[in-house]
C-alpha positions in Angstrom: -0.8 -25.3 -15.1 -4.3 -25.7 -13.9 -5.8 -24.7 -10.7 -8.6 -26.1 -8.6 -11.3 -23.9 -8.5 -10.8 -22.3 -4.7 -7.5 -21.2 -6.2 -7.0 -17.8 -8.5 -4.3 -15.4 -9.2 -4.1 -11.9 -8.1 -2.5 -8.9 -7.9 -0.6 -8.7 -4.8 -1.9 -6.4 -1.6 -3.2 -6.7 1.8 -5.9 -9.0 3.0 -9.1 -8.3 2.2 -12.4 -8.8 4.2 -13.8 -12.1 4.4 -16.2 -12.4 1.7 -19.9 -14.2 3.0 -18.4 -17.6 2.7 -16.0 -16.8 5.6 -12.5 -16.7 3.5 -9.8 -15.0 2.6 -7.2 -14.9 -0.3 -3.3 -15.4 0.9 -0.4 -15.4 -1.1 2.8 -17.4 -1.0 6.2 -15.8 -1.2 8.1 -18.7 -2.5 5.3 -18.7 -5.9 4.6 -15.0 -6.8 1.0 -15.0 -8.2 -0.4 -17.6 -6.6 -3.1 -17.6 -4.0 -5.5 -19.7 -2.0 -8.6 -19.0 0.1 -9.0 -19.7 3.9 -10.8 -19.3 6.4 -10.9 -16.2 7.7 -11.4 -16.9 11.2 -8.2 -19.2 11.6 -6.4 -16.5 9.6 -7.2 -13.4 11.3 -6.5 -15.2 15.0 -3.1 -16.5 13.7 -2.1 -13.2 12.0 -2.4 -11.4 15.0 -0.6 -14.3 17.1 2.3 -14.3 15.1 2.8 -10.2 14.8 2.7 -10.5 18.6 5.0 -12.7 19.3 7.6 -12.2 15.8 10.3 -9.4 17.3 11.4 -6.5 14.8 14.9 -6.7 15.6 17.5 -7.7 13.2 18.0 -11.7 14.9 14.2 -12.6 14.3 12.9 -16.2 15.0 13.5 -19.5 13.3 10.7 -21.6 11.9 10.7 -23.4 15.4 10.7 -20.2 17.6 7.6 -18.7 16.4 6.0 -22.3 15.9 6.5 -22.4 19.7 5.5 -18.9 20.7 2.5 -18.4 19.3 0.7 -22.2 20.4 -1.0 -20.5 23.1 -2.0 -17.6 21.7 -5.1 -18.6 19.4 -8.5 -19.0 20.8 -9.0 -22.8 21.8 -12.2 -22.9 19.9 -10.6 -22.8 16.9 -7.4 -24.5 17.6 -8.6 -26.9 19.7 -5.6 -28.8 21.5 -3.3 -27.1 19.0 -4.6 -28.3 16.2 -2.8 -27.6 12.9 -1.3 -24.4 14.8 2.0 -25.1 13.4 0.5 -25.3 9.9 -0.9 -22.1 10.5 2.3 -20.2 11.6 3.7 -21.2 8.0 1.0 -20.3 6.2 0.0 -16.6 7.5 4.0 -16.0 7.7 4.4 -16.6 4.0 1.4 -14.6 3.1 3.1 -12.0 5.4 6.0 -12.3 4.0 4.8 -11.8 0.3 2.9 -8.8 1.2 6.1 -7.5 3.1 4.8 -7.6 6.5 7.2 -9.5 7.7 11.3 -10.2 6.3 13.8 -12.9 5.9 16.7 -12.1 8.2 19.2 -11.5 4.9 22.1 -14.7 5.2 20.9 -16.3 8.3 21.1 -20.0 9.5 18.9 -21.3 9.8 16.0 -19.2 8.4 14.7 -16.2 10.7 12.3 -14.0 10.3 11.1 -10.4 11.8 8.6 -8.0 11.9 8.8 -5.1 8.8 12.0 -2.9 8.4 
């Protein structure tokens, strides 16, 4: 399997700093080992807009719900006119997910998801 050159694999843990070019390293749940680097920016603003809004009781959100809550959180400048915001959401809440942030509500559908246990 190769990987383009932004790509790497890592242990799994929290978000690091940016490093000087602005990025950070996220994870996917759904392919354990993997990672990509983003901007850290976009990250950090969407992280904190989906903790917000993502309730920690046992129902949680669908896919949909927490697309739809958090599109006017972010600061415009970097989501102008809600721009990818919904690419975003599913991004940060699979790197949340795989570092056990956030959880699948267990047999629910559709999909939910919730703040940690």
């Amino acid at each position: 399997m190769s990987m383009k050159p932004a790509e790497t694999k890592v242990a799994r843990g929290r978000a690091k700093t940016p490093a000087p070019d602005g990025r950070v390293t996220i994870e996917n749940v759904n392919v354990p080992g993997y990672t990509k680097r983003v901007d850290a920016a976009k990250y950090t603003a969407m992280r904190r807009a989906l903790l917000k809004v993502l309730p920690s009781r046992a129902l949680g959100m669908t896919q949909a719900e927490m697309v739809a809550a958090v599109v006017d959180h972010p600061p415009l400048d970097l989501f102008p006119g809600g721009e990818k915001v919904g690419w975003w959401a599913k991004t940060v809440q699979l790197d949340l997910e795989a570092k056990g942030m956030i959880h699948r509500a267990v047999d629910a559908k559709p999909l939910r998801w919730q703040r940690g246990r």
